[in-house]
N, C-alpha and C positions, 0 to 999 in steps of 0.2 A: 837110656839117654836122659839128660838133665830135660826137663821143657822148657822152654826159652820165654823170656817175656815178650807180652803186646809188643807187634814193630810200635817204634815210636821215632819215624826218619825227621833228619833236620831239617827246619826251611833251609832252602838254598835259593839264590837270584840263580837261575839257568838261563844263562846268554852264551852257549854252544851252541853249536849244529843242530839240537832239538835231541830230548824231547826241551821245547820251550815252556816255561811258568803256561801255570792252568788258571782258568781265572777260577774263584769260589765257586761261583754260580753254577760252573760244570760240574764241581768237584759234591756241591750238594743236587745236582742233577742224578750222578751216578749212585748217590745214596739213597734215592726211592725208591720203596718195595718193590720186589720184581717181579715181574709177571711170567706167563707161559708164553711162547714164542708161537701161539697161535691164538692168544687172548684178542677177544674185540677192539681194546682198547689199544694192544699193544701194535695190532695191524693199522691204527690210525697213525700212530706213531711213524711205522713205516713209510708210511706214505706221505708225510709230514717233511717226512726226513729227505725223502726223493724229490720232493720240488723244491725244496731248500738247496739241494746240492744242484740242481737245474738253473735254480736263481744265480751262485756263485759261482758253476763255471760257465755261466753267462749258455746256455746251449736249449732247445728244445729237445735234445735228445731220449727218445722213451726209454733204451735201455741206458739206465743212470743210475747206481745205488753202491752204497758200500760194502765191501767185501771186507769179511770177518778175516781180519789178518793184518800185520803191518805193511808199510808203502809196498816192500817188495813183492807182495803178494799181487797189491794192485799189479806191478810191472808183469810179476810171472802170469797171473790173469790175462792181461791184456796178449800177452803175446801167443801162451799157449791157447787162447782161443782163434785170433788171426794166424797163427801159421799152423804150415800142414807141413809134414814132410816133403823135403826138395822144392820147397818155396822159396823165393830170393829174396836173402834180407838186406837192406845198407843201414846201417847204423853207425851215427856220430861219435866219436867216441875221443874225449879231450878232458876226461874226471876219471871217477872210481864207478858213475850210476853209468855211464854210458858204456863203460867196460861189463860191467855187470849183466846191461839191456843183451851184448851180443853175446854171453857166455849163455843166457836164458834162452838166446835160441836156437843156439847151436843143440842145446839141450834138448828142442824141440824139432830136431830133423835139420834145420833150415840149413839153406846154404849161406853163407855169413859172408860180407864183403863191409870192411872197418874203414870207416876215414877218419884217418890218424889226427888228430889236431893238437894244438899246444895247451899244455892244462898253465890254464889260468886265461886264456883267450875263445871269444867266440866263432862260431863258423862263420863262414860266407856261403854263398849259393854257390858260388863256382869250388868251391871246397868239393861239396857232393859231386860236383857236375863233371869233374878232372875223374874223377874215382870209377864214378859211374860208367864214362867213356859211352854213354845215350843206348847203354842196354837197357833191355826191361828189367822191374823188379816187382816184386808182391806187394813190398811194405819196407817204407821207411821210416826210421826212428830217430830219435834229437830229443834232449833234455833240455825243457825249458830253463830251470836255475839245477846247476850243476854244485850242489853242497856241497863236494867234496873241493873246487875251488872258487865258489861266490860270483862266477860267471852266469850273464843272464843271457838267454837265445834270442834271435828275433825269429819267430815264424813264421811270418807271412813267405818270406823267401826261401824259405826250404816249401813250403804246402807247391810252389811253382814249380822244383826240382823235382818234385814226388809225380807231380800231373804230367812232367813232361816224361816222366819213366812205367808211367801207370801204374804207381802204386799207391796205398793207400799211407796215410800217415797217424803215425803214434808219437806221443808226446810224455816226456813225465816233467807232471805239474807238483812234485810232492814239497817243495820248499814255495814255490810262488804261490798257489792255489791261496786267497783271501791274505796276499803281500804284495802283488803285484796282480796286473789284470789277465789276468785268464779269460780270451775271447774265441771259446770253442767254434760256435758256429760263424762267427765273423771271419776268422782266420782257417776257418775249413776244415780245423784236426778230426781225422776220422775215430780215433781214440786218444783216452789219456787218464791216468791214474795219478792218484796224489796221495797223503798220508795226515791223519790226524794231528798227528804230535808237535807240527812245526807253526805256520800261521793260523790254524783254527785254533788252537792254544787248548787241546782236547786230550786227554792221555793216549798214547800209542796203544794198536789194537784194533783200528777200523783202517780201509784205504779205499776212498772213493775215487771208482770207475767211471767214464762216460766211454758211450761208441753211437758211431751217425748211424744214419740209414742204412749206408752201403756195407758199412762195417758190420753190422747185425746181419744184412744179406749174406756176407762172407760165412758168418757165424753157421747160417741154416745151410748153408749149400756143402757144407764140405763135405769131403769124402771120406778123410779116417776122423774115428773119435780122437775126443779131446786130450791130449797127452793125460791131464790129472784128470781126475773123478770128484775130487772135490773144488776145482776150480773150475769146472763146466758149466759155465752160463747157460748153456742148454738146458740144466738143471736147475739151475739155480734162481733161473728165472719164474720157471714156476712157482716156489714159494713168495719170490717179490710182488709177483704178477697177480692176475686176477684169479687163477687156481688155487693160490696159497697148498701149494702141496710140500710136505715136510721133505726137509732136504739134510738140513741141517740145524742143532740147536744155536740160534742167534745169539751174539752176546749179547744180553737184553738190555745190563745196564750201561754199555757202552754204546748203547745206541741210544739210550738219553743223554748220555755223555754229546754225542757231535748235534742230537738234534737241539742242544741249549748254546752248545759251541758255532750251529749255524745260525741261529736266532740270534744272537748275539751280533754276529757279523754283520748281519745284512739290518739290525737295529743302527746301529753306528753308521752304516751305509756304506758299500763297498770303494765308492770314490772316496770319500771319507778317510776308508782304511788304509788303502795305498798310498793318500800320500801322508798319512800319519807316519807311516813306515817309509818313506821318501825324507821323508821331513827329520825324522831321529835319528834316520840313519849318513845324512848331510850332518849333524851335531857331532857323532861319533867321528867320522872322517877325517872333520876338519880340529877335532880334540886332537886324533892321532898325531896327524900331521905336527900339531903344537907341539907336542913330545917329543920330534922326531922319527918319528918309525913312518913305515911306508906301506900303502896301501898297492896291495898287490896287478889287482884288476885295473887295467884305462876303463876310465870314468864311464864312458859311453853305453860300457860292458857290463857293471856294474852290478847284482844283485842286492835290493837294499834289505832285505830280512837277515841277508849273511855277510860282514864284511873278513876279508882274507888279509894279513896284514904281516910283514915278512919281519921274521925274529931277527933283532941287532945281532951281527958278528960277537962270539962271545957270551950270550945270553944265555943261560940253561932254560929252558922248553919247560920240563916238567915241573922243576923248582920255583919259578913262575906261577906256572897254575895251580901249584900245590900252595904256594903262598896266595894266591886270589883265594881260592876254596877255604884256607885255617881261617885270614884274617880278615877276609871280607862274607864270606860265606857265597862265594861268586862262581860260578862256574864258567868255562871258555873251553874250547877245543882246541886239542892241536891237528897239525899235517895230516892229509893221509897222502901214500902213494909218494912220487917224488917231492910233495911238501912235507913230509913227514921231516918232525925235529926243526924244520927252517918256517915255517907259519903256525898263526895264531887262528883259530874259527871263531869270529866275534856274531852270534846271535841275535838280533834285534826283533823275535817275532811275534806275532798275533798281542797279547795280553803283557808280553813280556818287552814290548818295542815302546819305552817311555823315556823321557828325560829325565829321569831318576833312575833309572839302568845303566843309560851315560853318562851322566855322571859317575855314577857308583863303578861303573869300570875303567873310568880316567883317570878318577883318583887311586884306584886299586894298582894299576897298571903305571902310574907316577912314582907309588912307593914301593910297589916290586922293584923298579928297574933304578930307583937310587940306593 
């Protein structure tokens, strides 16, 4: 074979679904000599990293750390640690990630019971509660920002549906986590997983975990082992933990990568940050509107890290983005699932949520469509 030259990829503005623009600072974070995954130095790090990810999703929870793998790993983590065979699951399911949450646990034994909802709208309590019909259940699940269509959850009323079924609650925080407020212990969520690549503005590759008290109780009491062997907190906890016993080699420079990605966050301040991304992403909206195109989600519902925004009758989809991509060097999402071909995935997150992004996509998106 010929040998290929040094990659040498384009800059691109990525305002998709994620991964979202990385700020420098990470990107010479993850270019620091590496260390051994049981170095002195690099165990500070660890731990550096664990109370940083405790400061953002707002929680005291001891068991908290990132798990070496993308968001879904966090999700498959979380679940195949809380469910056991023949446990009852209810899971939300009105995107592509809540589809996803109940295929994960079927996978893991559970018995599965879907409440159907409309993609592009959020739940209600009595959503769950109709479905439920006030059986027990183990564990129930709900996406707080649903990327696949830029719906945002409210929690507190599902954490009430979950207490009155006795079960525990799960959450995936992978687009809101440091976009919008993620308030673990406030809001009661017994787990919840998130992902680098979207508002912490960190390459894809890590996906930070949290679980409560009772959830970790869960964790130690069960009766069979953990479906994976390499997603077993049981094990894995050991190396995070005060044992540090080898489990797995850490990616080490990904893990400067989110601890400069969480420093950075919580430098800026996380009130700060939400409504920085409140605030661009009200800019973007009301550009769209000026255009004519139409904003998928009621307002109320709204995701502001992701806006969803429904392709004119007549428009070609990829033609479009393939023209943002040549002539702006722009990236955008399209549909998935029944948005597929009829929606636009407009990006605004972490490092990548500026008014020169909005811009740059108004005007891209003006002379695509004349």
């Amino acid at each position: 074979m010929t040998i290929p030259d040094p990659i040498a990829p384009s800059r691109r503005v990525l305002m998709g679904p994620g991964p979202s623009d990385v700020d420098d600072a990470v990107l010479s974070a993850m270019a620091r000599p590496t260390l051994g995954h049981l170095d002195p130095d690099f165990l500070v790090i660890m731990d550096e990293v664990r109370a940083m990810l405790r400061s953002v999703f707002r929680t005291e929870n001891e068991l908290t750390l990132p798990m070496s793998g993308t968001g879904s790993a966090g999700m498959e983590t979380c679940v195949v640690n809380l469910v056991e065979p023949g446990n009852r699951v209810l899971v939300g399911v009105n995107g592509v990630f809540g589809t996803r949450m109940a295929e994960v646990a079927r996978r893991a034994g559970a018995e599965v019971t879907e409440v159907q909802g409309e993609w592009g709208r959020a739940f209600t309590a009595e959503d769950f509660r109709k479905v439920a019909g006030g059986e027990k259940y183990d564990l129930v699940c709900v996406v707080h920002a649903e990327t696949s269509t830029g719906v945002l959850q409210d929690i507190p009323p599902i954490r009430e549906v979950a207490d009155e079924l006795g079960a525990l609650l799960l959450v995936d925080c992978v687009t809101s986590l440091a976009g919008h407020a993620v308030e673990i212990d406030a809001w009661g969520v017994d787990a919840a997983y998130s992902g680098t690549q979207k508002c912490l503005s960190c390459p894809p590759g890590l996906s930070p975990v949290t679980f409560s008290a009772r959830a970790a109780d869960r964790i130690r009491n069960r009766t069979h082992k953990v479906q994976s062997w390499y997603l077993d907190l049981s094990l894995i906890q050991g190396y995070w933990g005060e044992e540090r016993s080898y489990h797995h080699t850490a990616p080490i420079n990904m893990l400067y990568g989110i601890h400069e990605a969480l420093r950075l966050a919580l430098v800026e301040g996380l009130d700060a940050r939400f409504e920085r991304h409140a605030r661009n992403a009200k800019l973007l909206r009301d550009g769209l509107t000026e255009l004519g195109l139409t904003v998928r989600v009621p307002e109320s519902e709204r995701l502001n890290p992701l806006t969803t925004v429904a392709i004119p009758e007549g428009v070609d989809d990829g033609k479009v983005r393939r023209f943002l991509l040549d002539e702006y060097g722009l990236e955008i999402g399209g549909g998935l699932g029944p948005m597929k071909g009829n929606t636009w995935r407009i990006g605004l997150m972490g490092a990548g949520s500026t008014r020169r992004n909005v811009a740059l996509c108004l005007d891209g998106l003006r002379a695509a469509l004349a």
